[in-house]
N, C-alpha and C positions, 0 to 999 in steps of 0.2 A: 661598280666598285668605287669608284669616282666620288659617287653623292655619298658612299658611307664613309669613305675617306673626309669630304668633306665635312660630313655631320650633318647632310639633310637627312637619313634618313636614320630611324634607330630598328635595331632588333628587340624584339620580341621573346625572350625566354619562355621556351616552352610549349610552343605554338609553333606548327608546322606552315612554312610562308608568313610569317608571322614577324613583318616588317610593318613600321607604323612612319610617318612626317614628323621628325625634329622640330625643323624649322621648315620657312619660305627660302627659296633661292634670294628672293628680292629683301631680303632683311639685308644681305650686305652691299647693297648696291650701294650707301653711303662710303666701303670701305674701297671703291674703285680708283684706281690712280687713272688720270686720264692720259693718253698714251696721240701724241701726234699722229695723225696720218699723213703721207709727206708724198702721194701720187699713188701710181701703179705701177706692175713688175709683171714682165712679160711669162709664162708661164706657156711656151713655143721658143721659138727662134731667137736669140739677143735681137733686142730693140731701143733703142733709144733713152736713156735715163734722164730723165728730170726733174731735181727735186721740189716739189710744189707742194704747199702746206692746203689741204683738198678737208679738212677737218680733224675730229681727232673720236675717239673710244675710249670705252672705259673700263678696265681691266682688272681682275686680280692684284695685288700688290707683289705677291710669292713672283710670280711673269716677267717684274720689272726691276727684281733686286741682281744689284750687283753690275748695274750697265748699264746706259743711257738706251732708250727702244724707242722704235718709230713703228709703224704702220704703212701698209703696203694694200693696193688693191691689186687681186689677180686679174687679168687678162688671160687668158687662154687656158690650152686641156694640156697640156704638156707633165700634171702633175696628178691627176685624178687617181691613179692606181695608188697611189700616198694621199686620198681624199680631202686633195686642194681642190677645190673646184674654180672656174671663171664667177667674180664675185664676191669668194669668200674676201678677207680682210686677213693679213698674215702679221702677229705681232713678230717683228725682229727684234734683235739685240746687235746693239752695232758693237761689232768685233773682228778685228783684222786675222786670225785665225780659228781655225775649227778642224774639228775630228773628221776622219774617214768616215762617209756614212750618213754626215752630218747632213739636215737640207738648210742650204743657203741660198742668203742673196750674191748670186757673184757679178764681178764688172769685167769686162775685157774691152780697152777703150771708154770708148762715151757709153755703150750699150751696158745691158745690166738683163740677168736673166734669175729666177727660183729654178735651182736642181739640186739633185743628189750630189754631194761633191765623195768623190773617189778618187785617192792616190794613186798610183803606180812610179816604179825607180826611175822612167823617164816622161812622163805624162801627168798630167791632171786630166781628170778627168769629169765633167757635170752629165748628169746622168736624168733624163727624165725619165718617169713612172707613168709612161704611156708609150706602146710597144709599135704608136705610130712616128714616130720622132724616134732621129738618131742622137746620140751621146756628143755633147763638144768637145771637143778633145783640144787642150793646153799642151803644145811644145815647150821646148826650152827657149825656143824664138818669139814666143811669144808671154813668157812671163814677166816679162817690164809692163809689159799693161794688163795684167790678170790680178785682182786682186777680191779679196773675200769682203763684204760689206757687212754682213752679218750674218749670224744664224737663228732661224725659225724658230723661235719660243712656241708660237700656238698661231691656228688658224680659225678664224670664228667665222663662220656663216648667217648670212643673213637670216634671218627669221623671214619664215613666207607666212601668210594667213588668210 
C-alpha cells in the first residue's frame, strides 16, 4: 500500500491483478534530505550514551519535517517483535516529549535505551517487544534523570545482497 501511496505503482482499470510500475524508487533519491547518524542505541539493557557523528543517510523529506532528526544504530534484540532488528538504522526526531505507545529514544542518567514508552499514574514505563527482557520501570525517584530524547520516525534496514 505504501508504493501506491507513494506513486510507484499505478492500477490498471479493468484488468484483474492489473497493477503496472509508475515510476523507479530511485527517481527520488535526488529528493533525499540527508539525516546525521550520531552513534548507536542499545536495543537490551541501558548502556552507555555517546554522541559520535558515525556518518549519516538519506531520507524522505515528509521523516524529517517539523524537528531536527538524527540517526541511530541498533545494537541488540530487545525490539524485534516491533521489527527493529540489531543493524537496522532508526531515524529519530529529537523531542523531549511523546505519546503512550510511542517507541523512543530514552536516557536515565548517562545510559540511553529504544523501547516502548508507557505511562501509568505513578510509573514510566520502557517496554521491549521481545518477551526475553523485562520492562524498565521509572519511579518518582528517579525522574530527575529520565528523560525522552526522541521518537522513532522510521527504521531502515540494511540492504543484504
Amino acid at each position: 500500500m505504501l508504493a501506491i501511496s507513494r506513486r510507484y505503482l499505478r492500477r490498471e482499470a479493468g484488468r484483474r491483478r492489473g497493477i503496472s510500475i509508475a515510476r523507479e524508487p530511485q527517481d527520488e533519491i535526488a529528493q533525499q534530505v540527508a539525516v546525521p547518524i550520531l552513534g548507536h542505541v542499545a536495543a537490551g539493557p541501558l548502556s552507555f550514551a555517546e554522541e559520535n557523528v558515525i556518518g549519516q543517510i538519506g531520507v524522505d523529506p515528509y521523516l524529517v519535517k517539523g524537528g531536527r532528526c538524527f540517526g541511530l544504530k541498533v545494537v541488540g534484540d530487545s525490539m524485534i517483535d516491533a521489527g527493529i532488528e540489531a543493524g537496522d538504522t532508526l531515524v529519530v526526531r529529537q523531542q523531549p516529549l511523546a505519546e503512550d505507545g510511542d517507541i523512543v529514544v530514552a536516557g536515565l542518567g548517562d545510559e540511553a535505551t529504544v523501547k516502548r514508552l508507557r505511562y501509568s499514574p505513578d510509573r514510566i514505563e520502557l517496554q521491549p517487544e521481545n518477551s526475553k527482557y523485562a520492562p524498565i520501570t521509572i519511579g518518582p525517584e528517579q525522574m530527575d534523570e529520565f528523560r525522552i530524547i526522541g521518537r522513532v520516525v522510521a527504521h531502515i534496514r540494511p540492504q543484504t545482497g
